[in-house]
HTML snippet that shows the backbone in 3Dmol.js (N, CA, C, O; Angstrom):
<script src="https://3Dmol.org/build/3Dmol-min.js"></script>
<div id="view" style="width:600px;height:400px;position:relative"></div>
<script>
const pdb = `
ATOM      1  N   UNK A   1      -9.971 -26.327  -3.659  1.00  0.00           N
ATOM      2  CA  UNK A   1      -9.723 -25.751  -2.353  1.00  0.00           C
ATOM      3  C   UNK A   1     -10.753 -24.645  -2.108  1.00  0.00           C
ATOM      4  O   UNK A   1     -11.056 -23.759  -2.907  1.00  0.00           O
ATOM      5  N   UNK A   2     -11.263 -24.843  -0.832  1.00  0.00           N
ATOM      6  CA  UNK A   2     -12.245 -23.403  -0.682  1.00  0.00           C
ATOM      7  C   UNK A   2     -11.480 -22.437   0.024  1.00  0.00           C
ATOM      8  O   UNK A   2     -10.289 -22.531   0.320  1.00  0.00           O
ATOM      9  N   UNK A   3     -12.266 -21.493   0.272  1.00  0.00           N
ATOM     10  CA  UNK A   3     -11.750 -20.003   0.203  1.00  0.00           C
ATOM     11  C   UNK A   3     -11.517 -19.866   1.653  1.00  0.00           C
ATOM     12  O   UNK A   3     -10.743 -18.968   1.985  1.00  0.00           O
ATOM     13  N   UNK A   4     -12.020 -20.557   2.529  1.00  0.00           N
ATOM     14  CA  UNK A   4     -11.395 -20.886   3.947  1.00  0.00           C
ATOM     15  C   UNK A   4     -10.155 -21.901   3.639  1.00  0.00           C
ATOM     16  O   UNK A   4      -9.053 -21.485   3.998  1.00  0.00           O
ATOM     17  N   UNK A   5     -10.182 -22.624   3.288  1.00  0.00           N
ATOM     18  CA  UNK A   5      -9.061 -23.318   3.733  1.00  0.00           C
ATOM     19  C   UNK A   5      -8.228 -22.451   2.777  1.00  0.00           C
ATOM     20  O   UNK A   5      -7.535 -21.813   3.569  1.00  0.00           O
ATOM     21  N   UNK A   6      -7.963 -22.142   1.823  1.00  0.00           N
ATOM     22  CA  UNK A   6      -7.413 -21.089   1.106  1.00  0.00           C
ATOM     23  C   UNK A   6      -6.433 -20.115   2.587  1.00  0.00           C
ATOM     24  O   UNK A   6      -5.247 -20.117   2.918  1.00  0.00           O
ATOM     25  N   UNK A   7      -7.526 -19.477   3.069  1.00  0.00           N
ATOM     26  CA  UNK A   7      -7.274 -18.361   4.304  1.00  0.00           C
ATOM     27  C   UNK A   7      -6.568 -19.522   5.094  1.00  0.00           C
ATOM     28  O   UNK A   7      -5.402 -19.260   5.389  1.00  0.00           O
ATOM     29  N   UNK A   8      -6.957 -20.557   5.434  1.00  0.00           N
ATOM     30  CA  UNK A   8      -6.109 -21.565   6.445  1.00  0.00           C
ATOM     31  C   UNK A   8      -4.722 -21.533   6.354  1.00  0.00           C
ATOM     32  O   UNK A   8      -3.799 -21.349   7.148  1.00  0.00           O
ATOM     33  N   UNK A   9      -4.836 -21.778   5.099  1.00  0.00           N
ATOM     34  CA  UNK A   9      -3.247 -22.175   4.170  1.00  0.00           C
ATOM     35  C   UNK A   9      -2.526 -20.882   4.546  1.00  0.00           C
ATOM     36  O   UNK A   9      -1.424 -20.840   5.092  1.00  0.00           O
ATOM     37  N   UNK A  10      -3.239 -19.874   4.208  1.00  0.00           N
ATOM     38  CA  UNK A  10      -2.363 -18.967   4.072  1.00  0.00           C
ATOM     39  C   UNK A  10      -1.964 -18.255   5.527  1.00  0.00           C
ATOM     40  O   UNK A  10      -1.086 -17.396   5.432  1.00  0.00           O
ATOM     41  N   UNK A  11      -2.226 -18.377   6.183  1.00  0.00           N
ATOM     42  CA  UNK A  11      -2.397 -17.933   7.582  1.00  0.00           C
ATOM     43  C   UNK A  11      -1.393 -18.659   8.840  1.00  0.00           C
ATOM     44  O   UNK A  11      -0.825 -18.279   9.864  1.00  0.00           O
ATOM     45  N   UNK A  12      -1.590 -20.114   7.957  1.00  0.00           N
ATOM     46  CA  UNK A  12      -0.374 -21.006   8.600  1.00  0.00           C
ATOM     47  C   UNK A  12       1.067 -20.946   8.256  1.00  0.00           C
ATOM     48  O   UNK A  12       1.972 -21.220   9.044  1.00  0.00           O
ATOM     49  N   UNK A  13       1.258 -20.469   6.698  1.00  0.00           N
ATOM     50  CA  UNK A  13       2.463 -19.728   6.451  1.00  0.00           C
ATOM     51  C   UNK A  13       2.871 -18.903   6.821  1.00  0.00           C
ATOM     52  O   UNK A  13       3.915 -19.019   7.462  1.00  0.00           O
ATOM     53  N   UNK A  14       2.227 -17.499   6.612  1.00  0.00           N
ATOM     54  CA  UNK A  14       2.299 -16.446   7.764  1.00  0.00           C
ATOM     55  C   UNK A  14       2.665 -16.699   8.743  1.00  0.00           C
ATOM     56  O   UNK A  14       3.632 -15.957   8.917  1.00  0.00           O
ATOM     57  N   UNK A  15       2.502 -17.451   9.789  1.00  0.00           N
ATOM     58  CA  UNK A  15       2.934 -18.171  11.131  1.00  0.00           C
ATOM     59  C   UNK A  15       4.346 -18.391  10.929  1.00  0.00           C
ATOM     60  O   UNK A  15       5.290 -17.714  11.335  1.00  0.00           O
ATOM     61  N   UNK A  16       4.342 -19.132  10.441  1.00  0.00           N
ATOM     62  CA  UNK A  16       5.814 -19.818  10.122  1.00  0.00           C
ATOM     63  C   UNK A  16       6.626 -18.947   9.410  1.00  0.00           C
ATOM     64  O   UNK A  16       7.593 -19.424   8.816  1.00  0.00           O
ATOM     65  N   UNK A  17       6.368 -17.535   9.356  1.00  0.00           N
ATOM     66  CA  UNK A  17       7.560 -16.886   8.405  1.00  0.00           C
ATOM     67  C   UNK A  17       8.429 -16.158   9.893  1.00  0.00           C
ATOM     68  O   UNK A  17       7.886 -15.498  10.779  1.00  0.00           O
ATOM     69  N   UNK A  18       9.577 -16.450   9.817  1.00  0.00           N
ATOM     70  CA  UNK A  18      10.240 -15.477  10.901  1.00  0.00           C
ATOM     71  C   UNK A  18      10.482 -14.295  10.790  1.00  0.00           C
ATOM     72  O   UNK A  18      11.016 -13.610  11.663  1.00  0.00           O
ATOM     73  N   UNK A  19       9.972 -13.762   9.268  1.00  0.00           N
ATOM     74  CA  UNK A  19       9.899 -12.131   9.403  1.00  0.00           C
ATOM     75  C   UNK A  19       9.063 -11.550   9.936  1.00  0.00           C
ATOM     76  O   UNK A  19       9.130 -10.521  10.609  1.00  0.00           O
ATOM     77  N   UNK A  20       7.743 -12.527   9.516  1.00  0.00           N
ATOM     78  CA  UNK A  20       5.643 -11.937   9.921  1.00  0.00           C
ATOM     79  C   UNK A  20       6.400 -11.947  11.468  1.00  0.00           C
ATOM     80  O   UNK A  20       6.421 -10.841  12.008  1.00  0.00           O
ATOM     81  N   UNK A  21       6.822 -12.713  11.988  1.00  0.00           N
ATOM     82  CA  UNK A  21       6.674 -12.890  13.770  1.00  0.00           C
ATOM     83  C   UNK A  21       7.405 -12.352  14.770  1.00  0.00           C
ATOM     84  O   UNK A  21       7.216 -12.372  15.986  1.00  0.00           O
ATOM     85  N   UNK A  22       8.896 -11.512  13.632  1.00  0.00           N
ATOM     86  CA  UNK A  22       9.165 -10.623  14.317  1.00  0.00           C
ATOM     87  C   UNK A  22       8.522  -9.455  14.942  1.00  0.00           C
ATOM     88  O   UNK A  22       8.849  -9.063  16.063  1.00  0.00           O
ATOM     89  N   UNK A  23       7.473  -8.813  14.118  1.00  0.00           N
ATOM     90  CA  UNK A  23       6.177  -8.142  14.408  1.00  0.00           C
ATOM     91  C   UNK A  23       5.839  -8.275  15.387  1.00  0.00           C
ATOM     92  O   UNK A  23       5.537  -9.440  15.642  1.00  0.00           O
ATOM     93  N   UNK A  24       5.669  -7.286  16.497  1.00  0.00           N
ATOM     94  CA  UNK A  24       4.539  -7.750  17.853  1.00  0.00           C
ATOM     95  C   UNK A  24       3.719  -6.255  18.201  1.00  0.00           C
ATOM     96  O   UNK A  24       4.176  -5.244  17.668  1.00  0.00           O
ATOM     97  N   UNK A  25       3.086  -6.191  18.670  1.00  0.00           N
ATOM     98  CA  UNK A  25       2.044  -4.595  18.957  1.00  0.00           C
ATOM     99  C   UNK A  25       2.097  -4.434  19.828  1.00  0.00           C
ATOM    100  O   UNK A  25       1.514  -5.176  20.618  1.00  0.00           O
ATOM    101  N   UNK A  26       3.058  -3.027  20.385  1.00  0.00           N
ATOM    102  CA  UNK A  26       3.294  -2.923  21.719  1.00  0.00           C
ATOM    103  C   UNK A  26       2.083  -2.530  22.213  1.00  0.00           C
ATOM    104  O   UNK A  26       1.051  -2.623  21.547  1.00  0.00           O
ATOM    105  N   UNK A  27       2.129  -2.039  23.481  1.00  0.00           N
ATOM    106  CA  UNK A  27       1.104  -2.437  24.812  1.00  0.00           C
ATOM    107  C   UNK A  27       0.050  -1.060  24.411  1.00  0.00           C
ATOM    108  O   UNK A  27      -1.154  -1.195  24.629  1.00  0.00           O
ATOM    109  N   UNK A  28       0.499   0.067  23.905  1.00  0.00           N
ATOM    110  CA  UNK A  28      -0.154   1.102  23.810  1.00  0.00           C
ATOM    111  C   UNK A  28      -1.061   0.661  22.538  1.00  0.00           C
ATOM    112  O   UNK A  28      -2.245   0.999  22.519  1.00  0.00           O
ATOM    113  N   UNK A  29      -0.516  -0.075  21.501  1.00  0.00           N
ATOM    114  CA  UNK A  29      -1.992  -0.603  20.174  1.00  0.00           C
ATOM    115  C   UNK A  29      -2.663  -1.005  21.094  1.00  0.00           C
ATOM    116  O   UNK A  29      -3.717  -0.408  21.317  1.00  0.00           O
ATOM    117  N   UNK A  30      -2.247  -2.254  22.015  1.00  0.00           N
ATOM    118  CA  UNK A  30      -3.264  -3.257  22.595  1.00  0.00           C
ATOM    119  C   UNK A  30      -4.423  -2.742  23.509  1.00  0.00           C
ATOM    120  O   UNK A  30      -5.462  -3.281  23.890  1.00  0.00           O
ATOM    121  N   UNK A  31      -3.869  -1.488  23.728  1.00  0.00           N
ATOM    122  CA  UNK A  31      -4.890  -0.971  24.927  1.00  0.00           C
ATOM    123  C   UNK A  31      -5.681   0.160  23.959  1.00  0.00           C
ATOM    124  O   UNK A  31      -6.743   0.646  24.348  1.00  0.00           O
ATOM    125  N   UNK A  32      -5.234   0.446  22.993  1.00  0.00           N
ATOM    126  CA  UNK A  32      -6.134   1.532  21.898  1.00  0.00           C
ATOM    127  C   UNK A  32      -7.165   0.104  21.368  1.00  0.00           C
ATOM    128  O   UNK A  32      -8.395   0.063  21.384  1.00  0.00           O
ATOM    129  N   UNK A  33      -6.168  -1.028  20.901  1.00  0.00           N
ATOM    130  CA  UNK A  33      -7.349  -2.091  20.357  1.00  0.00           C
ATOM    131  C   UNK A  33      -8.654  -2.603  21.623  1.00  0.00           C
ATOM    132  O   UNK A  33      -9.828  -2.849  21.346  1.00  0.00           O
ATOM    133  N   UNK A  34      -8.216  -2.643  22.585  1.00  0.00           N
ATOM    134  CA  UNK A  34      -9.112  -2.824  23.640  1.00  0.00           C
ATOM    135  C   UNK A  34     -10.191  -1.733  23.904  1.00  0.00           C
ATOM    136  O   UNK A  34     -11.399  -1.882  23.718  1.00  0.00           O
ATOM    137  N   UNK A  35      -9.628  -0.715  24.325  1.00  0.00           N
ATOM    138  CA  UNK A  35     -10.730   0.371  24.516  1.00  0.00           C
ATOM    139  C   UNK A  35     -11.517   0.222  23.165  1.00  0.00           C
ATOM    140  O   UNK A  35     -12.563  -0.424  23.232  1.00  0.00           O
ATOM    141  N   UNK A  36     -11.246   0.601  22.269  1.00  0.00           N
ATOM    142  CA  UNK A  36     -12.515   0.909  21.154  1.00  0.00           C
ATOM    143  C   UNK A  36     -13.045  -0.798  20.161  1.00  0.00           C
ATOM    144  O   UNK A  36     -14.138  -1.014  19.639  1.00  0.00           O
ATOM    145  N   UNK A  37     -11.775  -1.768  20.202  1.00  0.00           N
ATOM    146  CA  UNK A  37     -12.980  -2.977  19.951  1.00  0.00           C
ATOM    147  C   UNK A  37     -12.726  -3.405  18.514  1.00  0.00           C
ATOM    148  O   UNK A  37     -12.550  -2.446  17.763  1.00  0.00           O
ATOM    149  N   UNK A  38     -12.672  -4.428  18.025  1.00  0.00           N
ATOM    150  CA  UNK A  38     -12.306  -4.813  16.911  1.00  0.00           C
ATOM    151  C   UNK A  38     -13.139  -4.421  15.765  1.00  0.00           C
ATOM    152  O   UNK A  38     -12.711  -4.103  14.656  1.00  0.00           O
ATOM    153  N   UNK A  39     -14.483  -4.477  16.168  1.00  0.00           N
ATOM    154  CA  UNK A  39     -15.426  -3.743  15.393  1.00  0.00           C
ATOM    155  C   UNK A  39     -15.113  -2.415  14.313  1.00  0.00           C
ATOM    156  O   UNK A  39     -15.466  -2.212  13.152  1.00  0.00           O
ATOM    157  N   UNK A  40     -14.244  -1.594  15.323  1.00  0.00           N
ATOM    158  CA  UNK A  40     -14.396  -0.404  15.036  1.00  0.00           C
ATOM    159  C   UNK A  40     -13.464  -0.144  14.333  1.00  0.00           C
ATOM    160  O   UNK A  40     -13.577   0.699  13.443  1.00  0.00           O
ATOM    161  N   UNK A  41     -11.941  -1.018  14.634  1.00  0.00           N
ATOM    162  CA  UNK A  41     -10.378  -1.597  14.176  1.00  0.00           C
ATOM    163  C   UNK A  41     -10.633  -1.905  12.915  1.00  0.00           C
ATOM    164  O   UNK A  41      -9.822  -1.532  12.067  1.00  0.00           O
ATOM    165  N   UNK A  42     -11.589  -2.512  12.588  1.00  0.00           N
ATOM    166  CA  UNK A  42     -11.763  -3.098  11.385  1.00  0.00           C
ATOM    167  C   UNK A  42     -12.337  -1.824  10.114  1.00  0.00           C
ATOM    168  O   UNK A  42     -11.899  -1.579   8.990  1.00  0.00           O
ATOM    169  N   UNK A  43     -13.403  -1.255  10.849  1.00  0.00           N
ATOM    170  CA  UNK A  43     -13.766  -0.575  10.075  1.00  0.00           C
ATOM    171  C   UNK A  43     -12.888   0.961   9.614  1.00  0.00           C
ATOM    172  O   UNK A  43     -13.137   1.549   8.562  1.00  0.00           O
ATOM    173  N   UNK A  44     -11.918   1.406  10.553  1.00  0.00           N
ATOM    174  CA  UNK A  44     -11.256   2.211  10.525  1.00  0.00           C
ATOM    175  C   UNK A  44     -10.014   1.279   9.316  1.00  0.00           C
ATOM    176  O   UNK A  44      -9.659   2.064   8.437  1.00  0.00           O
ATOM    177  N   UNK A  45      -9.401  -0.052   9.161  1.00  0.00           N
ATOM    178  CA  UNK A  45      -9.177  -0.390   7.926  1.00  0.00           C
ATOM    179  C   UNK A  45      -9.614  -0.178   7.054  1.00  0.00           C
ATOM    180  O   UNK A  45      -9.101   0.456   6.132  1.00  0.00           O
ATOM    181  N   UNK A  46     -10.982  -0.773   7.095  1.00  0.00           N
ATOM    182  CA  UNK A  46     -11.901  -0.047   5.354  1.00  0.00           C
ATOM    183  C   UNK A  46     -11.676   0.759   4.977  1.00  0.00           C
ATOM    184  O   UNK A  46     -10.944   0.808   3.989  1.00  0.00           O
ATOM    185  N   UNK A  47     -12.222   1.930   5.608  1.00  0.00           N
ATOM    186  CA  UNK A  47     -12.283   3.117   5.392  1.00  0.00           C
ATOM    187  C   UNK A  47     -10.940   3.695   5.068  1.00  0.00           C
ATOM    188  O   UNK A  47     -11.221   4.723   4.453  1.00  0.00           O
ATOM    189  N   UNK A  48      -9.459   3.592   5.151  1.00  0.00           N
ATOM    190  CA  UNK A  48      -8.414   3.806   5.068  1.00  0.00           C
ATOM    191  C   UNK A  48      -8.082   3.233   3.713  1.00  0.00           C
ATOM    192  O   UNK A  48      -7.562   4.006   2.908  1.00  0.00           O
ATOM    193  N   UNK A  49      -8.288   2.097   3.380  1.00  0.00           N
ATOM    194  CA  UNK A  49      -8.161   1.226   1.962  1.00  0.00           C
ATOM    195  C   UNK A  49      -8.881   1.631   0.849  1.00  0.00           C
ATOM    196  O   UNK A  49      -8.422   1.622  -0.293  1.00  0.00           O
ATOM    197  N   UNK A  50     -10.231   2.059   1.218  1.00  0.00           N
ATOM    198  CA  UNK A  50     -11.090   2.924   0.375  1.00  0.00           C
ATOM    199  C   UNK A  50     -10.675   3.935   0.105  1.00  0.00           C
ATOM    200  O   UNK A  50     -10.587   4.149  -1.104  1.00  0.00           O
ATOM    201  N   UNK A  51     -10.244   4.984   1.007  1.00  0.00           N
ATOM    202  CA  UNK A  51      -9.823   6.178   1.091  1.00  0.00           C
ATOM    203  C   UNK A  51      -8.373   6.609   0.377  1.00  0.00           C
ATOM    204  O   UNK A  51      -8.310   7.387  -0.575  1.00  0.00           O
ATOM    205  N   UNK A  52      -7.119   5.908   1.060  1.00  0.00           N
ATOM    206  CA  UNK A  52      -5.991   6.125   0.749  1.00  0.00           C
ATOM    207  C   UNK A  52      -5.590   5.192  -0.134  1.00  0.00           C
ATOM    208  O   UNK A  52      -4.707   5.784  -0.754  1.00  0.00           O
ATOM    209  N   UNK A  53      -5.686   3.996  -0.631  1.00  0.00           N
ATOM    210  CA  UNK A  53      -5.050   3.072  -1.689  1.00  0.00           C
ATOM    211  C   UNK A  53      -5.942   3.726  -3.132  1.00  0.00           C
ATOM    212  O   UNK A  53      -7.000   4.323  -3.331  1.00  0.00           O
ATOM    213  N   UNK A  54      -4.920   3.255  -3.855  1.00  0.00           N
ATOM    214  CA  UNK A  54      -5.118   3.736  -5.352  1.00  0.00           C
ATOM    215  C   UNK A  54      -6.602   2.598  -5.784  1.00  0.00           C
ATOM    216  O   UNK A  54      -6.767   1.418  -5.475  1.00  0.00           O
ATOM    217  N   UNK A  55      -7.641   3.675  -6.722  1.00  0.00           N
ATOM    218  CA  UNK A  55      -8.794   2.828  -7.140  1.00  0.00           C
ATOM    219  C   UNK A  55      -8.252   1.958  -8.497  1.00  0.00           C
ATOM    220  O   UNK A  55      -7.268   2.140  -9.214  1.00  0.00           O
ATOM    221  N   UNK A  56      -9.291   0.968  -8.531  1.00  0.00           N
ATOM    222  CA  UNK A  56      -8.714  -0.320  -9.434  1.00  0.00           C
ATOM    223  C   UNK A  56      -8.651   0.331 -10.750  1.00  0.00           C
ATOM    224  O   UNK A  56      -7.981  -0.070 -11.702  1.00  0.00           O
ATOM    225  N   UNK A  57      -9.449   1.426 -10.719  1.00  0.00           N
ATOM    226  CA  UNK A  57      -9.548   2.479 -12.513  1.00  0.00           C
ATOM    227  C   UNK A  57      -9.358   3.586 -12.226  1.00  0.00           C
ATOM    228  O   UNK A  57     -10.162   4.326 -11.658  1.00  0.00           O
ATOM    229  N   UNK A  58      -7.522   4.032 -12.822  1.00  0.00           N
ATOM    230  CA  UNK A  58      -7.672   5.338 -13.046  1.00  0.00           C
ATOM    231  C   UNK A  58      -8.232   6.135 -14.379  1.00  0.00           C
ATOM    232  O   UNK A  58      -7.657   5.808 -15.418  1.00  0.00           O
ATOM    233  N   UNK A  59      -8.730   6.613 -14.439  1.00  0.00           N
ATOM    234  CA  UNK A  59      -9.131   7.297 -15.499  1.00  0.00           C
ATOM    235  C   UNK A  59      -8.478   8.344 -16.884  1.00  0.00           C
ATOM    236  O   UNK A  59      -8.728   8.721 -18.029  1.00  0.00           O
ATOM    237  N   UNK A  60      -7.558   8.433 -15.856  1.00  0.00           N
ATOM    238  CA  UNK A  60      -6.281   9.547 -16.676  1.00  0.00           C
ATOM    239  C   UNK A  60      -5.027   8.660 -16.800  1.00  0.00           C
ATOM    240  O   UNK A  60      -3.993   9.213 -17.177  1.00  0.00           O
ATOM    241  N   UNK A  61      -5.010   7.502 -16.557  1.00  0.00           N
ATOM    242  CA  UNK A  61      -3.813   6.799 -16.210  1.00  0.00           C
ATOM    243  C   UNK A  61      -2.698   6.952 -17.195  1.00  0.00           C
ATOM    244  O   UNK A  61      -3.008   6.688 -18.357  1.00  0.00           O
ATOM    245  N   UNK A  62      -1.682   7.257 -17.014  1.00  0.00           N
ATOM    246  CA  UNK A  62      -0.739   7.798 -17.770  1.00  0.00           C
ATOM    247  C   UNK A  62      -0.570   9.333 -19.052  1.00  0.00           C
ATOM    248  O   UNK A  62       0.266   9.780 -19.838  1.00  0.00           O
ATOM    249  N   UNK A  63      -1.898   9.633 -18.588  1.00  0.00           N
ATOM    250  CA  UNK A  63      -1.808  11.198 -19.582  1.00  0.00           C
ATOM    251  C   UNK A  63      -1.719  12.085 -18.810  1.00  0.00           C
ATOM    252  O   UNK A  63      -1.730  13.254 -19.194  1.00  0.00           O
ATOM    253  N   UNK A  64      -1.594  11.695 -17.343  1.00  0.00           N
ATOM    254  CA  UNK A  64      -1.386  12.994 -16.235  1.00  0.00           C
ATOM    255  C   UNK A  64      -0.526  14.058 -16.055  1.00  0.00           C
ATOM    256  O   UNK A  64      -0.772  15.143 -15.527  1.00  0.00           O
ATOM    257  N   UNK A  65       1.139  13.409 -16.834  1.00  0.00           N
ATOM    258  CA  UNK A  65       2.529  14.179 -16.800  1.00  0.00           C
ATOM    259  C   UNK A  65       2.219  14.231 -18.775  1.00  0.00           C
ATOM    260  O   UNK A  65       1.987  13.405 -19.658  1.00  0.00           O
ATOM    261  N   UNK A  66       2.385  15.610 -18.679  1.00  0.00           N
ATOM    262  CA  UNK A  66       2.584  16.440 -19.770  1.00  0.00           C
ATOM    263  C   UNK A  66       4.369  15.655 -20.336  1.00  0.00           C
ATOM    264  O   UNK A  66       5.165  15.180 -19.526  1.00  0.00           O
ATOM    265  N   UNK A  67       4.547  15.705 -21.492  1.00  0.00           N
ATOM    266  CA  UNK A  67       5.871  15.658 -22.223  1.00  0.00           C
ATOM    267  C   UNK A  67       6.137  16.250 -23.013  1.00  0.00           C
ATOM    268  O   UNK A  67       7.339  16.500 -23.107  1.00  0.00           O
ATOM    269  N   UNK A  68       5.170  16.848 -24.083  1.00  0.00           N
ATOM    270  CA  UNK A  68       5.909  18.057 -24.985  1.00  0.00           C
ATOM    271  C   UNK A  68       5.131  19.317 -24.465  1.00  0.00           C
ATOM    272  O   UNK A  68       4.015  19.824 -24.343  1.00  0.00           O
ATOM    273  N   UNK A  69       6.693  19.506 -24.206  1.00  0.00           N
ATOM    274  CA  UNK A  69       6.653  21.284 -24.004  1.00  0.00           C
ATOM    275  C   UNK A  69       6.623  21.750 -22.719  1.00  0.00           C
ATOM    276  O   UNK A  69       6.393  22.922 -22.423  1.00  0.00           O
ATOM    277  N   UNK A  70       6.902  20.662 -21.770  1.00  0.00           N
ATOM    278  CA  UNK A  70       6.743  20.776 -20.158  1.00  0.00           C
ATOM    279  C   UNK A  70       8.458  20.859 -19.914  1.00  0.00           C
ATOM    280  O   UNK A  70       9.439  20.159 -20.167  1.00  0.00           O
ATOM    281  N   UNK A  71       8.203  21.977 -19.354  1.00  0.00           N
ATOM    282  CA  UNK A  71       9.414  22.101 -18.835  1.00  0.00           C
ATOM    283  C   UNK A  71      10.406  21.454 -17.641  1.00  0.00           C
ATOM    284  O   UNK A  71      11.617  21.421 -17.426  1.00  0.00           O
ATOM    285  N   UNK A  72       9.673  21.156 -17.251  1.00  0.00           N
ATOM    286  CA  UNK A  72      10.153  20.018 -16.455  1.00  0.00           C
ATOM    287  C   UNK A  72      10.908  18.331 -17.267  1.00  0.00           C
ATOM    288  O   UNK A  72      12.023  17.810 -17.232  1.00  0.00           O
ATOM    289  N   UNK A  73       9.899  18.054 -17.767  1.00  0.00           N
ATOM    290  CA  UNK A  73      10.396  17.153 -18.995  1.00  0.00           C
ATOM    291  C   UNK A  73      11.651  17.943 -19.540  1.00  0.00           C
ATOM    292  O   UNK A  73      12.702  17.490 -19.087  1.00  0.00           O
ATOM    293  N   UNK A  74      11.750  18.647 -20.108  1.00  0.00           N
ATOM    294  CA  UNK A  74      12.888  19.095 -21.064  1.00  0.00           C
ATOM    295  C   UNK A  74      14.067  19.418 -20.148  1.00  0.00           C
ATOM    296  O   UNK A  74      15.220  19.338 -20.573  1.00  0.00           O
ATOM    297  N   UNK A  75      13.776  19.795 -18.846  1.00  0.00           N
ATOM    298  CA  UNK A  75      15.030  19.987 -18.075  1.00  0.00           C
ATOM    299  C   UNK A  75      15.080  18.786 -17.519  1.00  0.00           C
ATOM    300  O   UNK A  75      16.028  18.860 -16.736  1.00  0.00           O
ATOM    301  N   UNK A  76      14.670  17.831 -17.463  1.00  0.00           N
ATOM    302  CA  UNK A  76      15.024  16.170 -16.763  1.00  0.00           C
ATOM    303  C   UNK A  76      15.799  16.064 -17.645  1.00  0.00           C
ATOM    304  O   UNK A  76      17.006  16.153 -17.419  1.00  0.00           O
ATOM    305  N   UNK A  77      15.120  15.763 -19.364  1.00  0.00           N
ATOM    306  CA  UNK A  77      16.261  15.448 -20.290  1.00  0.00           C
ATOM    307  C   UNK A  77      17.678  16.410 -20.594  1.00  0.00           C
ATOM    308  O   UNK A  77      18.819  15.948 -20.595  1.00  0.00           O
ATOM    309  N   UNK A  78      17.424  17.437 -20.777  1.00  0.00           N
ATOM    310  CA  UNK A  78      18.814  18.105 -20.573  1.00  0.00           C
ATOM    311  C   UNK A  78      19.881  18.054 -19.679  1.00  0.00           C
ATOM    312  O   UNK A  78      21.045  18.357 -19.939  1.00  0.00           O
ATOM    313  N   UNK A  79      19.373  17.601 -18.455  1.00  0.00           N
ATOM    314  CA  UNK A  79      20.160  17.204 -17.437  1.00  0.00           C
ATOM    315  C   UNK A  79      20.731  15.353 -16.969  1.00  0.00           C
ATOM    316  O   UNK A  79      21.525  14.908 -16.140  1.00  0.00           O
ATOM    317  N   UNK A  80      19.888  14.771 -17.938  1.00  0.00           N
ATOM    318  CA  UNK A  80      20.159  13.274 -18.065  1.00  0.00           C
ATOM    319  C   UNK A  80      21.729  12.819 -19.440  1.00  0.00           C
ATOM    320  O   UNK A  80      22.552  11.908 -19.521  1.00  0.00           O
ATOM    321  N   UNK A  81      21.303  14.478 -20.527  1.00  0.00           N
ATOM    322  CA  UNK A  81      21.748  14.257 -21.280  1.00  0.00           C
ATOM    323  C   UNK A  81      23.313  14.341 -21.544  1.00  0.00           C
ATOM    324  O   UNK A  81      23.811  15.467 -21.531  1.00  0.00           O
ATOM    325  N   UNK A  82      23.944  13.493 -21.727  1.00  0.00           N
ATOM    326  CA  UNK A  82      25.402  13.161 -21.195  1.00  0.00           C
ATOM    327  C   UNK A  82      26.334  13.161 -22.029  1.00  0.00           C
ATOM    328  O   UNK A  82      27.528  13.132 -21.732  1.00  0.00           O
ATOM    329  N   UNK A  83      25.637  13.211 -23.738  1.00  0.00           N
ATOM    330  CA  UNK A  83      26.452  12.924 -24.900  1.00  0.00           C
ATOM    331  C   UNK A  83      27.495  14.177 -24.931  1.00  0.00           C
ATOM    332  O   UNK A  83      28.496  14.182 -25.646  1.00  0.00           O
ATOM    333  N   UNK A  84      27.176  15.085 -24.184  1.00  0.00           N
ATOM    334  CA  UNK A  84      28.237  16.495 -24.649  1.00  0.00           C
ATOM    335  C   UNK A  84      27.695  17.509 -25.812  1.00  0.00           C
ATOM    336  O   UNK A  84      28.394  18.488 -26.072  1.00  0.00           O
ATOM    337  N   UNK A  85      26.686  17.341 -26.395  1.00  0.00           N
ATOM    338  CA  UNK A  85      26.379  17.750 -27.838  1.00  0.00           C
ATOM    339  C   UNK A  85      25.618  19.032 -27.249  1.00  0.00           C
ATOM    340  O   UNK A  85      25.092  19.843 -28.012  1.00  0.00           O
TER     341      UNK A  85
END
`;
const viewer = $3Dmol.createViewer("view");
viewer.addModel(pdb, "pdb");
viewer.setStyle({}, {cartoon: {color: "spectrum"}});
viewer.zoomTo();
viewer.render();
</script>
């Protein structure tokens, strides 16, 4: 399968889902999408996906939250802790 018909496939499902189609863009997107142009729609996506979504490598990934000796940690667990002891 190529990577268009791939997009075909997938695009025709989308169609057919009655959740995707509850979706509609009221009149005020349509006239913001009109005035400035798909061009620009598009690129204001990029730039948002680049910007705000998480990069494919974090670098610190999981050593960011401290656990010994953070107080926060120790009062989560003290307050999770249920045994009575």
């Amino acid at each position: 399968m190529t990577k268009d018909e791939w997009y075909k496939q997938l695009f025709e499902h989308l169609e057919a889902s009655r959740f995707r189609s509850s979706f509609h863009l009221k009149q005020k997107n349509i006239d913001y999408i009109n005035v400035k142009g798909l061009d620009v729609i598009r690129q204001h996506a990029q730039d948002f996906i680049a910007k705000r979504e998480a990069p494919a490598f974090i670098p610190k990934d999981g050593k960011q939250t401290p656990t010994q000796g953070c107080t926060m940690s120790s009062g989560h667990r003290l307050c999770t802790d249920r045994s009575g002891a």
